[in-house]
mmCIF file of the N, C-alpha and C atoms, coordinates in Angstrom:
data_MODEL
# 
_entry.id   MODEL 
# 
loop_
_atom_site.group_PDB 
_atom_site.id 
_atom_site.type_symbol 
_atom_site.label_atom_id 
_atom_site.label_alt_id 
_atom_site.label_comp_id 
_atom_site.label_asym_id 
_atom_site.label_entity_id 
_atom_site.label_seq_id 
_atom_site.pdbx_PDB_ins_code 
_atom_site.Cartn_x 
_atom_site.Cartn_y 
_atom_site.Cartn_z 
_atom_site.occupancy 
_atom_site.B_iso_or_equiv 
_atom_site.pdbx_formal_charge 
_atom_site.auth_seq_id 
_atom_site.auth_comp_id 
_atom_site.auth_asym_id 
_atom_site.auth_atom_id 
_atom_site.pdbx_PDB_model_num 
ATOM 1   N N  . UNK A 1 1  ? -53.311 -29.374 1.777   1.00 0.00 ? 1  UNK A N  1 
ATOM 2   C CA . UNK A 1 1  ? -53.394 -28.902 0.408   1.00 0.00 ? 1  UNK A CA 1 
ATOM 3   C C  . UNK A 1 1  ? -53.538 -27.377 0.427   1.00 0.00 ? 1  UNK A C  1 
ATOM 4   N N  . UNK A 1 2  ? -52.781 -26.742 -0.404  1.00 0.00 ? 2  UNK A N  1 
ATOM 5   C CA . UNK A 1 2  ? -53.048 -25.650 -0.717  1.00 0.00 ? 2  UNK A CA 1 
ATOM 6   C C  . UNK A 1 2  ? -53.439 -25.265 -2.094  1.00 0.00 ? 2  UNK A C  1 
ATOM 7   N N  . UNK A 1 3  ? -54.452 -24.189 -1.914  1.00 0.00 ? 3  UNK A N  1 
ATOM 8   C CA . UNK A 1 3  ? -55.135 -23.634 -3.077  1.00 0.00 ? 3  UNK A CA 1 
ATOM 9   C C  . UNK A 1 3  ? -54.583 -22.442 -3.566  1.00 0.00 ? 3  UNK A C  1 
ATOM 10  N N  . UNK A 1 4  ? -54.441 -21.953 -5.103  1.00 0.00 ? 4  UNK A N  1 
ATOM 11  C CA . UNK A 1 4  ? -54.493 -20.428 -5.382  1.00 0.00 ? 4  UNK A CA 1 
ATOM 12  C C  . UNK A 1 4  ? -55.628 -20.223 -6.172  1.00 0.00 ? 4  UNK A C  1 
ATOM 13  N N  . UNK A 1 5  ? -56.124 -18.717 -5.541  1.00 0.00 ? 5  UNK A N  1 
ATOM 14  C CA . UNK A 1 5  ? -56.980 -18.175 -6.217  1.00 0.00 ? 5  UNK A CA 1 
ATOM 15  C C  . UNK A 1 5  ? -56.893 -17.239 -7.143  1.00 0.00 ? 5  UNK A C  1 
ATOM 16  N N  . UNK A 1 6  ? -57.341 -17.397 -8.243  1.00 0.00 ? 6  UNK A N  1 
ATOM 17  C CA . UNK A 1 6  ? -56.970 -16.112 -8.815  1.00 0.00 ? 6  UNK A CA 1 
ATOM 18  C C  . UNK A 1 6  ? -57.968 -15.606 -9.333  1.00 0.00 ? 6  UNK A C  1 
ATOM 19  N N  . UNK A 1 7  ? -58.573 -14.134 -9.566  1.00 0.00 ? 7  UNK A N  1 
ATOM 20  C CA . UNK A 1 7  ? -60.371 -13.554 -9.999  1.00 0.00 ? 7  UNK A CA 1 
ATOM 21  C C  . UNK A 1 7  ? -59.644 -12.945 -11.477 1.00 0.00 ? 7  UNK A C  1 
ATOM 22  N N  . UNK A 1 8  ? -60.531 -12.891 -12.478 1.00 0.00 ? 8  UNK A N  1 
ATOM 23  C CA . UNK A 1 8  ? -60.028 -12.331 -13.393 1.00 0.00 ? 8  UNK A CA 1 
ATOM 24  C C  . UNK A 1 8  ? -60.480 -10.244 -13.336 1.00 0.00 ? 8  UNK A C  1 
ATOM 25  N N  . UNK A 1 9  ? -59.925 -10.003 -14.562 1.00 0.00 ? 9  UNK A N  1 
ATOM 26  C CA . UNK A 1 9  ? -59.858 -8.023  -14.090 1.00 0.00 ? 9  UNK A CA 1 
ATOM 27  C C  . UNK A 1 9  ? -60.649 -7.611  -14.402 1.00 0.00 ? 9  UNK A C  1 
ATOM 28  N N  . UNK A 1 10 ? -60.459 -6.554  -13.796 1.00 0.00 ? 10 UNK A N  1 
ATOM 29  C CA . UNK A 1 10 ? -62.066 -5.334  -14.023 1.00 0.00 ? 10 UNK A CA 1 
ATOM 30  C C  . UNK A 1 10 ? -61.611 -5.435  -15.204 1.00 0.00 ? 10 UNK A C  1 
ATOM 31  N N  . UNK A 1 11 ? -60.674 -5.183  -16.092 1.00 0.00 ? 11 UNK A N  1 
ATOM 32  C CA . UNK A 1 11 ? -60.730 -4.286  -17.345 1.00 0.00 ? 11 UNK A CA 1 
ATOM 33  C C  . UNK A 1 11 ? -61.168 -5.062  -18.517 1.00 0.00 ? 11 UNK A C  1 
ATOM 34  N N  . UNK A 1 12 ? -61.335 -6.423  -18.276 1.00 0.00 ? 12 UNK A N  1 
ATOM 35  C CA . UNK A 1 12 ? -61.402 -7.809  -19.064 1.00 0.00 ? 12 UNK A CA 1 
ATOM 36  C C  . UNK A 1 12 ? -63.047 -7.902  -18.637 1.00 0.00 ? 12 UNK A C  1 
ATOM 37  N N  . UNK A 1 13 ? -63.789 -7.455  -17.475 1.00 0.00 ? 13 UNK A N  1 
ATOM 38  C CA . UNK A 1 13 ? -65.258 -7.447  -17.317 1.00 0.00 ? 13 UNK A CA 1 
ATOM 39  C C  . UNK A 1 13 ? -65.173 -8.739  -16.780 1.00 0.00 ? 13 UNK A C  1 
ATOM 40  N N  . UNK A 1 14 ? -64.446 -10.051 -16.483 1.00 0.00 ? 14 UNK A N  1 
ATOM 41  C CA . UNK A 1 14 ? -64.284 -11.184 -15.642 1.00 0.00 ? 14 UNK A CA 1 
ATOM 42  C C  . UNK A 1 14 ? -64.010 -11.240 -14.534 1.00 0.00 ? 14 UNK A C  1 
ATOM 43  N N  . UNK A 1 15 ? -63.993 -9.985  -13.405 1.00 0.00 ? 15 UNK A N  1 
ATOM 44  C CA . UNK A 1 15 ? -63.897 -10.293 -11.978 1.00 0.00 ? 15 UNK A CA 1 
ATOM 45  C C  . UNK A 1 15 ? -65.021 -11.205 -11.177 1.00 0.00 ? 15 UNK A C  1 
ATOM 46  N N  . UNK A 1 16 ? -65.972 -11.168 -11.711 1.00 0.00 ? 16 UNK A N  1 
ATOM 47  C CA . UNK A 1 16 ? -66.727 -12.533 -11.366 1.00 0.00 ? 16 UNK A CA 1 
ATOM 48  C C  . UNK A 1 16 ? -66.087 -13.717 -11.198 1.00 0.00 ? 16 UNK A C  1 
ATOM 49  N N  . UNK A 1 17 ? -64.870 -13.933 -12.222 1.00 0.00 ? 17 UNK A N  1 
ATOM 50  C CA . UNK A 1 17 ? -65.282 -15.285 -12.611 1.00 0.00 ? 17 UNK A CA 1 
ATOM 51  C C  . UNK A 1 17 ? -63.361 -15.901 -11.570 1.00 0.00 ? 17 UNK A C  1 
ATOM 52  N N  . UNK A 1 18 ? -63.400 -16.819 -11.728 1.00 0.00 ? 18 UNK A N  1 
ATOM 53  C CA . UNK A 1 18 ? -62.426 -17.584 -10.382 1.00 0.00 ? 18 UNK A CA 1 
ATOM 54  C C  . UNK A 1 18 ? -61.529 -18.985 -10.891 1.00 0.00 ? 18 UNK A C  1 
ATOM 55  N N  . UNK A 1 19 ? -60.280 -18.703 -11.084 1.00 0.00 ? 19 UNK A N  1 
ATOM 56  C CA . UNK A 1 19 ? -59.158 -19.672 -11.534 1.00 0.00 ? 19 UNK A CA 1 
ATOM 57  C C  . UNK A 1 19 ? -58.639 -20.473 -10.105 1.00 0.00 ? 19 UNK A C  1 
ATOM 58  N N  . UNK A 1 20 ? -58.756 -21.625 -9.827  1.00 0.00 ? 20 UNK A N  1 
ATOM 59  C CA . UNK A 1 20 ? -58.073 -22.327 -8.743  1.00 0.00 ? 20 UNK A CA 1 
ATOM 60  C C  . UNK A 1 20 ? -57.659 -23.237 -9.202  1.00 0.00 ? 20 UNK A C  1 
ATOM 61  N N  . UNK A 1 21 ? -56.156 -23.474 -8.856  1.00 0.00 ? 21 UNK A N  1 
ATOM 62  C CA . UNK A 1 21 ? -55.052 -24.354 -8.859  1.00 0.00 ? 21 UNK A CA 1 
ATOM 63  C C  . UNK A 1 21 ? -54.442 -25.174 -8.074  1.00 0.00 ? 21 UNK A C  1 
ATOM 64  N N  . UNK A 1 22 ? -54.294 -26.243 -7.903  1.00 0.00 ? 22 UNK A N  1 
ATOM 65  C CA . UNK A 1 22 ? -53.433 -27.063 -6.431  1.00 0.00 ? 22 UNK A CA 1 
ATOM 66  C C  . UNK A 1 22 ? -53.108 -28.553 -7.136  1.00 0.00 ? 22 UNK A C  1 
ATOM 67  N N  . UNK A 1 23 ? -52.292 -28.993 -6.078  1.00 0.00 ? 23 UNK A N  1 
ATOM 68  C CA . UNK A 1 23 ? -51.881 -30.016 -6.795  1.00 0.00 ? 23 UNK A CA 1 
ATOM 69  C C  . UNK A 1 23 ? -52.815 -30.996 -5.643  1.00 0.00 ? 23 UNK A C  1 
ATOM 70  N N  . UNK A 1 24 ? -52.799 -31.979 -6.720  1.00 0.00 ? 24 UNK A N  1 
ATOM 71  C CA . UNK A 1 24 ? -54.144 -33.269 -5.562  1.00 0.00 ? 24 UNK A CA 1 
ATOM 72  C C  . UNK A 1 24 ? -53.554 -34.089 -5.713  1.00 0.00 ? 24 UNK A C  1 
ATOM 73  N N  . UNK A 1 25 ? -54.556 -34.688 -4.853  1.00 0.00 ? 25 UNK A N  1 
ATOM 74  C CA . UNK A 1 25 ? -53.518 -36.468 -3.894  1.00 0.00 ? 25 UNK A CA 1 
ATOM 75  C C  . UNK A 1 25 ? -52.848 -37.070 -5.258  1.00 0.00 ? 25 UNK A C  1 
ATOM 76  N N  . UNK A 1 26 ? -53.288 -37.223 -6.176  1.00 0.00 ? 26 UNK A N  1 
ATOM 77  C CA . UNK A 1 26 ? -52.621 -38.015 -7.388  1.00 0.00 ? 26 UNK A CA 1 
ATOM 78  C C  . UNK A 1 26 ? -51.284 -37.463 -7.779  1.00 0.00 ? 26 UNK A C  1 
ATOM 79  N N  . UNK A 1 27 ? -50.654 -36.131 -7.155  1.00 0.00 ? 27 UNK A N  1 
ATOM 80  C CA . UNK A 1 27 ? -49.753 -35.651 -8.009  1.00 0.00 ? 27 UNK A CA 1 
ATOM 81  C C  . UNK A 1 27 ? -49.949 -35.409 -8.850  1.00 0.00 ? 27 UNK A C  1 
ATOM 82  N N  . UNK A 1 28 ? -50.837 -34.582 -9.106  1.00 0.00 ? 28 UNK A N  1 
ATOM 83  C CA . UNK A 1 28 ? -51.445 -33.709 -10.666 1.00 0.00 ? 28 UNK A CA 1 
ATOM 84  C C  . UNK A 1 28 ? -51.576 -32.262 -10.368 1.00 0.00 ? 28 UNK A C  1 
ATOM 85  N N  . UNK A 1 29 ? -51.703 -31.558 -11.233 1.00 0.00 ? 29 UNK A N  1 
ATOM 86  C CA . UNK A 1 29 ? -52.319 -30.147 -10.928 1.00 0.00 ? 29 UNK A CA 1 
ATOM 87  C C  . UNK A 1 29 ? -53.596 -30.203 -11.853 1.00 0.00 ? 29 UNK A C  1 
ATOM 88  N N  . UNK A 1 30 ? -54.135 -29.299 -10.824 1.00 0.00 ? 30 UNK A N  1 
ATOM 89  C CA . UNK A 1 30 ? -55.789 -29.373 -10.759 1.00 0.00 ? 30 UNK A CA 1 
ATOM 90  C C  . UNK A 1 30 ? -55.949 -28.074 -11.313 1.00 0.00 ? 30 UNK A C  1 
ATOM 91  N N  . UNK A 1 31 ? -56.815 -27.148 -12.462 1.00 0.00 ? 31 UNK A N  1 
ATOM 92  C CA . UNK A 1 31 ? -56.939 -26.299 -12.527 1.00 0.00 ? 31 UNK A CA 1 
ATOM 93  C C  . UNK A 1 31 ? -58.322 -26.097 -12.997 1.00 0.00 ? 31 UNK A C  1 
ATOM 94  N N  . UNK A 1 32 ? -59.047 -25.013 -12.269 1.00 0.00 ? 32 UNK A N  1 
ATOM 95  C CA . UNK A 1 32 ? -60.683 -25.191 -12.203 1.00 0.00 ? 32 UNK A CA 1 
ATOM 96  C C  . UNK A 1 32 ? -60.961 -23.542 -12.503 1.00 0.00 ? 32 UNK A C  1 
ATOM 97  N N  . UNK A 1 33 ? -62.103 -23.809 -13.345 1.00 0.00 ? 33 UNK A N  1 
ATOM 98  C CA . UNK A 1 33 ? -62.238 -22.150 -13.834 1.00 0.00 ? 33 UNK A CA 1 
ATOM 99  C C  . UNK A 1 33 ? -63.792 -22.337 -13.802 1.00 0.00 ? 33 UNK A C  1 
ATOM 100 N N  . UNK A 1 34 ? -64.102 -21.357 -12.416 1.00 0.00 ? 34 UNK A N  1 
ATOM 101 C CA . UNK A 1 34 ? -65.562 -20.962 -12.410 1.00 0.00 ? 34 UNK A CA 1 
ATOM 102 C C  . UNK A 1 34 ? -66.009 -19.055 -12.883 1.00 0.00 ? 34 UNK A C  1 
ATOM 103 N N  . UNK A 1 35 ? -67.237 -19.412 -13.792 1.00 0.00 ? 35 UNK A N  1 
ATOM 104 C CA . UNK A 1 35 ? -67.781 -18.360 -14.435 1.00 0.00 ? 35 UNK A CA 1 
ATOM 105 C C  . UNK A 1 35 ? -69.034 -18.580 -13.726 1.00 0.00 ? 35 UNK A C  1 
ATOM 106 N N  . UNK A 1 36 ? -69.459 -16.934 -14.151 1.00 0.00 ? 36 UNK A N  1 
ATOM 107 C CA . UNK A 1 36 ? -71.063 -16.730 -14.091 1.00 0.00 ? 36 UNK A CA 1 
ATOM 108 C C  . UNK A 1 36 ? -72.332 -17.879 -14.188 1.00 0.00 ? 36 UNK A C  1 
ATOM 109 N N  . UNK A 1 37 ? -72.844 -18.701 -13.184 1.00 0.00 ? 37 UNK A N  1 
ATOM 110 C CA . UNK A 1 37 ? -74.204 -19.524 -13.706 1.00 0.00 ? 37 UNK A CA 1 
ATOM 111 C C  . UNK A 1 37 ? -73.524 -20.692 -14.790 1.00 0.00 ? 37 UNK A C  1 
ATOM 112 N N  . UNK A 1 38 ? -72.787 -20.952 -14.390 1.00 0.00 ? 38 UNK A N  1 
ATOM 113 C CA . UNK A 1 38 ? -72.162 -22.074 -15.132 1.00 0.00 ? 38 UNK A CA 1 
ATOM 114 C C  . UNK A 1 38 ? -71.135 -22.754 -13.905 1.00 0.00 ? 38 UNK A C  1 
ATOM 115 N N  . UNK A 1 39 ? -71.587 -24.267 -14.363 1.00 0.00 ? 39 UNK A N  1 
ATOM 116 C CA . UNK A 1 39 ? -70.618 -25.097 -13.877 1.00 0.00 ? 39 UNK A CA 1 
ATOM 117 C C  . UNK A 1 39 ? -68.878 -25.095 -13.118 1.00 0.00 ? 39 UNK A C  1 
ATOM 118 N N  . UNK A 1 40 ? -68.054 -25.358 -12.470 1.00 0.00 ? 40 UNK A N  1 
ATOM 119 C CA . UNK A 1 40 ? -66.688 -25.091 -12.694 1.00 0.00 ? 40 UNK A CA 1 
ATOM 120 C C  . UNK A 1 40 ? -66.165 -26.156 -13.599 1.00 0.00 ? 40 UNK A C  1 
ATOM 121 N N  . UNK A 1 41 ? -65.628 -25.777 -15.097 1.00 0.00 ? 41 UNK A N  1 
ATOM 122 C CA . UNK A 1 41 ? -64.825 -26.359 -15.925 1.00 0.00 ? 41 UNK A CA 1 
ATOM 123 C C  . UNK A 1 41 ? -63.518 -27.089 -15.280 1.00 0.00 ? 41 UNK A C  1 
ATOM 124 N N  . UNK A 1 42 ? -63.005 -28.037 -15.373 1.00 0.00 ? 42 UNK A N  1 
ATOM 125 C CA . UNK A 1 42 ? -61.744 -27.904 -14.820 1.00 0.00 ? 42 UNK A CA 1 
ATOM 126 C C  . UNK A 1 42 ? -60.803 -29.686 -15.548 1.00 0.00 ? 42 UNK A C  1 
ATOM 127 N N  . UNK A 1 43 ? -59.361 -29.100 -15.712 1.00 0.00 ? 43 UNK A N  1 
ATOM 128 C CA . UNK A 1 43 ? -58.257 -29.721 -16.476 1.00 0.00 ? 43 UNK A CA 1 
ATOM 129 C C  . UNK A 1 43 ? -57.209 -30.206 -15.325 1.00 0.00 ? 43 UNK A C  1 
ATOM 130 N N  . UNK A 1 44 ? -57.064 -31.079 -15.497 1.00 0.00 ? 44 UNK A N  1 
ATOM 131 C CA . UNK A 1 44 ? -56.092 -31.872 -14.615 1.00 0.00 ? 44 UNK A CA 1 
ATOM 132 C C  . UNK A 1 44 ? -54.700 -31.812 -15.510 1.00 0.00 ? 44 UNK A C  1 
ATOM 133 N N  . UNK A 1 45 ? -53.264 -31.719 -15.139 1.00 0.00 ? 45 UNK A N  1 
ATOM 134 C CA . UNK A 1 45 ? -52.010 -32.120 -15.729 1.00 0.00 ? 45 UNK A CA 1 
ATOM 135 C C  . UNK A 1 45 ? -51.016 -33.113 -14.824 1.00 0.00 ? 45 UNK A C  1 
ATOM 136 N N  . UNK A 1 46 ? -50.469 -33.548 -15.521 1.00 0.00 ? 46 UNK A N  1 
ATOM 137 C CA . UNK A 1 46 ? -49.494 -34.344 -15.183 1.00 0.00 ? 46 UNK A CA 1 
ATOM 138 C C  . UNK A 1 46 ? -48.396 -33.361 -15.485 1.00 0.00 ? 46 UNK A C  1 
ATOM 139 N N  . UNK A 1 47 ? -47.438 -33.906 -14.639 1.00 0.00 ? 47 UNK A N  1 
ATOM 140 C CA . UNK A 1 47 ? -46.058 -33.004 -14.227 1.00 0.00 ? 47 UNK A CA 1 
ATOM 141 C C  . UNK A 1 47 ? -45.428 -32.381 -15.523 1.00 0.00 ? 47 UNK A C  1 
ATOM 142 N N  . UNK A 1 48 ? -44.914 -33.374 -16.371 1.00 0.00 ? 48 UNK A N  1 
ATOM 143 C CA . UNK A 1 48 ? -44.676 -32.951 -17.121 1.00 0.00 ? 48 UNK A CA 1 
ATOM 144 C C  . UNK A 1 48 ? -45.594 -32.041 -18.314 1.00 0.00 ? 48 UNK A C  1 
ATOM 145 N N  . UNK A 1 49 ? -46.449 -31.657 -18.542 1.00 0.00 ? 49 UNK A N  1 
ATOM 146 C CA . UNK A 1 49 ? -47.289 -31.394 -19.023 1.00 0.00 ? 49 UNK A CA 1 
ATOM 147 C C  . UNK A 1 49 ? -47.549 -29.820 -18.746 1.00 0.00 ? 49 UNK A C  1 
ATOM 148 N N  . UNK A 1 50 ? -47.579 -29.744 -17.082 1.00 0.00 ? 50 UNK A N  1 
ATOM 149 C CA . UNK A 1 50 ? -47.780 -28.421 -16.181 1.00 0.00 ? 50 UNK A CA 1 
ATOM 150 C C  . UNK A 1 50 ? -46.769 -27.775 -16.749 1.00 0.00 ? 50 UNK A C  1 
ATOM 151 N N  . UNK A 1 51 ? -45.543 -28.655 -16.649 1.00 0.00 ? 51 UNK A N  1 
ATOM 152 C CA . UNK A 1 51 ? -44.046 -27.544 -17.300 1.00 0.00 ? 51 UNK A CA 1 
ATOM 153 C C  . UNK A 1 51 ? -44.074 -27.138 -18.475 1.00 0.00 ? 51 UNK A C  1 
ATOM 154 N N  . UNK A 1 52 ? -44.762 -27.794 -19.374 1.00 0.00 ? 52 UNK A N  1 
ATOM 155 C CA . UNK A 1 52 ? -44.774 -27.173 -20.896 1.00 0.00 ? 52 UNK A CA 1 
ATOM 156 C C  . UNK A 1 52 ? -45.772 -26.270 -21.064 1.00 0.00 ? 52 UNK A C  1 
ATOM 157 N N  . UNK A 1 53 ? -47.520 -26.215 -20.178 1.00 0.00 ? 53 UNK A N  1 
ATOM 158 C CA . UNK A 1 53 ? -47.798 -25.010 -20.084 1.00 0.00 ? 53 UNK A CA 1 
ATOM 159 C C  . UNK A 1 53 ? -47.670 -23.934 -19.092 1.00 0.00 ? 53 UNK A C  1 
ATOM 160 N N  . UNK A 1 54 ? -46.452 -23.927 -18.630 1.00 0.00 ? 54 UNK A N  1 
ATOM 161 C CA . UNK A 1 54 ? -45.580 -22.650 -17.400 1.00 0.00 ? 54 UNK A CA 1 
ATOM 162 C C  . UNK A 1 54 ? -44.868 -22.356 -18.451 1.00 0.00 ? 54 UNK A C  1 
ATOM 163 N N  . UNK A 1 55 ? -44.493 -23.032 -19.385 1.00 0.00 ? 55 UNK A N  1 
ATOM 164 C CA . UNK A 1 55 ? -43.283 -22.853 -20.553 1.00 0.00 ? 55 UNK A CA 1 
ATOM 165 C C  . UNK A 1 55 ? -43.974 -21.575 -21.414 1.00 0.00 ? 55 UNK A C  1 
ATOM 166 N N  . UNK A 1 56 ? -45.085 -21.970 -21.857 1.00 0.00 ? 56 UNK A N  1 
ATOM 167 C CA . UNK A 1 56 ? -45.715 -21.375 -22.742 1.00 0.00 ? 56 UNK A CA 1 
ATOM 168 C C  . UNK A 1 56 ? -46.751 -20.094 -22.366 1.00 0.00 ? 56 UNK A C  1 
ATOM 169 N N  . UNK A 1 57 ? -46.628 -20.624 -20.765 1.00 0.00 ? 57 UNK A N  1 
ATOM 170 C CA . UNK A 1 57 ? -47.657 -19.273 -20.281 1.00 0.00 ? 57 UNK A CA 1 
ATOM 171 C C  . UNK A 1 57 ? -46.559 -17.928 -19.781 1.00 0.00 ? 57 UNK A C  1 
ATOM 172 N N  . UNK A 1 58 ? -45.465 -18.775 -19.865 1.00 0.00 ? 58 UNK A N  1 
ATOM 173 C CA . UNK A 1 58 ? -44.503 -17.261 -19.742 1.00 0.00 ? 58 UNK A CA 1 
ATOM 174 C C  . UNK A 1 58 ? -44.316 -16.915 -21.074 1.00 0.00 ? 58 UNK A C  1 
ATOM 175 N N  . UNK A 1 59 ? -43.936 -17.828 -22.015 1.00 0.00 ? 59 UNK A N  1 
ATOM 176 C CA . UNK A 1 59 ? -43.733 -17.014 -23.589 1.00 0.00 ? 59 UNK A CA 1 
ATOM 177 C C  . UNK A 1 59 ? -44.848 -16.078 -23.858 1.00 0.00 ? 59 UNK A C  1 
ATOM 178 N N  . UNK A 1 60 ? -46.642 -16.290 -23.507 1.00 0.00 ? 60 UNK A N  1 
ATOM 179 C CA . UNK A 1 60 ? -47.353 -15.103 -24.125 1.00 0.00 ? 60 UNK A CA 1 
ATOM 180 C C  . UNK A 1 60 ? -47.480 -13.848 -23.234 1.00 0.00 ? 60 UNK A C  1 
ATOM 181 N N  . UNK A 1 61 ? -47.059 -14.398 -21.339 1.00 0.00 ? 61 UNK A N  1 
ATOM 182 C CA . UNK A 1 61 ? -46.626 -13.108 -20.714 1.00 0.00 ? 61 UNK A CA 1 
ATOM 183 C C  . UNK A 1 61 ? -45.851 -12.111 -21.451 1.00 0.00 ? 61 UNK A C  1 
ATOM 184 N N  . UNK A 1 62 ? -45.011 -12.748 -21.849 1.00 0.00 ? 62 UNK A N  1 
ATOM 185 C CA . UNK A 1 62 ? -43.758 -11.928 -22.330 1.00 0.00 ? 62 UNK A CA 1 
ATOM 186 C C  . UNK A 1 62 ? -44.073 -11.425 -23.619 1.00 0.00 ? 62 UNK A C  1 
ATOM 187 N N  . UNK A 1 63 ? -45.184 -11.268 -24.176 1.00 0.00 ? 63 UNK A N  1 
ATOM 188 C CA . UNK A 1 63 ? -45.746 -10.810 -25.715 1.00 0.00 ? 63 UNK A CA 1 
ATOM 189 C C  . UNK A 1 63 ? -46.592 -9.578  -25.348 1.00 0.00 ? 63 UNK A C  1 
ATOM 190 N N  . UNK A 1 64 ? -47.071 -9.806  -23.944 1.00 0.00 ? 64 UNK A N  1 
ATOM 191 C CA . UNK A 1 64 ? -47.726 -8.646  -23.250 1.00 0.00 ? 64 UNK A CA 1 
ATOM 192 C C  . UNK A 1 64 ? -47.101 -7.358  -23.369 1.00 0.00 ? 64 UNK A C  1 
ATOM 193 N N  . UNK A 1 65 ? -48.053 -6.623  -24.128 1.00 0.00 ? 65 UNK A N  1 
ATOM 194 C CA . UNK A 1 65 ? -47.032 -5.215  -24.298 1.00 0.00 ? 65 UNK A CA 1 
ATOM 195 C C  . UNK A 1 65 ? -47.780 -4.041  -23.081 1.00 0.00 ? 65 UNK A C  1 
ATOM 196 N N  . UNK A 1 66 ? -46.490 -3.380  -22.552 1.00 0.00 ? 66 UNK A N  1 
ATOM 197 C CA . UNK A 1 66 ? -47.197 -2.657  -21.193 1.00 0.00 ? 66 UNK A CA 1 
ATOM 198 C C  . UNK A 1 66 ? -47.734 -1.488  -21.716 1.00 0.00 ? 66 UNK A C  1 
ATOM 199 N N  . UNK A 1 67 ? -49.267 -1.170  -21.108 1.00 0.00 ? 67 UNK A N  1 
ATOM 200 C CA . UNK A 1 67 ? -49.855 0.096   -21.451 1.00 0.00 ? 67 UNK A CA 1 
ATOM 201 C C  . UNK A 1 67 ? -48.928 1.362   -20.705 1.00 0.00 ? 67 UNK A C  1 
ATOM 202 N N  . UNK A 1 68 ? -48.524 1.286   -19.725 1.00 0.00 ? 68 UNK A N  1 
ATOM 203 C CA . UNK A 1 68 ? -47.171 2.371   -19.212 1.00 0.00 ? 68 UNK A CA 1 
ATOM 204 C C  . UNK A 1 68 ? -45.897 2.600   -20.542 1.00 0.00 ? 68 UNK A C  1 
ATOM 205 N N  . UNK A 1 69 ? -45.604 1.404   -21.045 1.00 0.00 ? 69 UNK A N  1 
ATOM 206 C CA . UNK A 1 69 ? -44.622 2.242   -21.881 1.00 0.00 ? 69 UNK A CA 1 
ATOM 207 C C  . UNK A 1 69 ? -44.845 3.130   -23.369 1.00 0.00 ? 69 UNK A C  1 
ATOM 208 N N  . UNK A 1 70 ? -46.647 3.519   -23.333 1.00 0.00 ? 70 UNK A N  1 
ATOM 209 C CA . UNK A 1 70 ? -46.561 3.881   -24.624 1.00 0.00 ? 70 UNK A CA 1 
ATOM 210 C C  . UNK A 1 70 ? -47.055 5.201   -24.857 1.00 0.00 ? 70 UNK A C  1 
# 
């Protein structure tokens, strides 16, 4: 199994806090979000499901307006 980690940004004040993703024995994706003194939250998807939020997590990438072009 492989894991990704991801820390959130200095500029957001969430580098504490820790996004991990992998897919588990069930064929699901696993996604676990640990914060400060709190528990890790975490959402399981089914395949199809993962694709509609990759669908949607690129549409609000793409709403991201770059601080370089302004």
């Amino acid at each position: 199994m492989v894991q990704l980690l991801f820390y959130g940004s200095e500029s957001s004040e969430t580098e504490g806090y820790k996004l991990r993703c992998f897919c588990n024995s069930t064929n699901q994706i696993f996604i676990g979000l640990e914060m400060d003194d709190y528990p890790e939250s975490f959402i399981v998807f089914d395949k199809q499901t993962a694709i509609k939020f990759s669908k949607e997590l690129r549409k609000q990438i793409a709403l991201i307006e770059d601080e370089w072009l302004d």
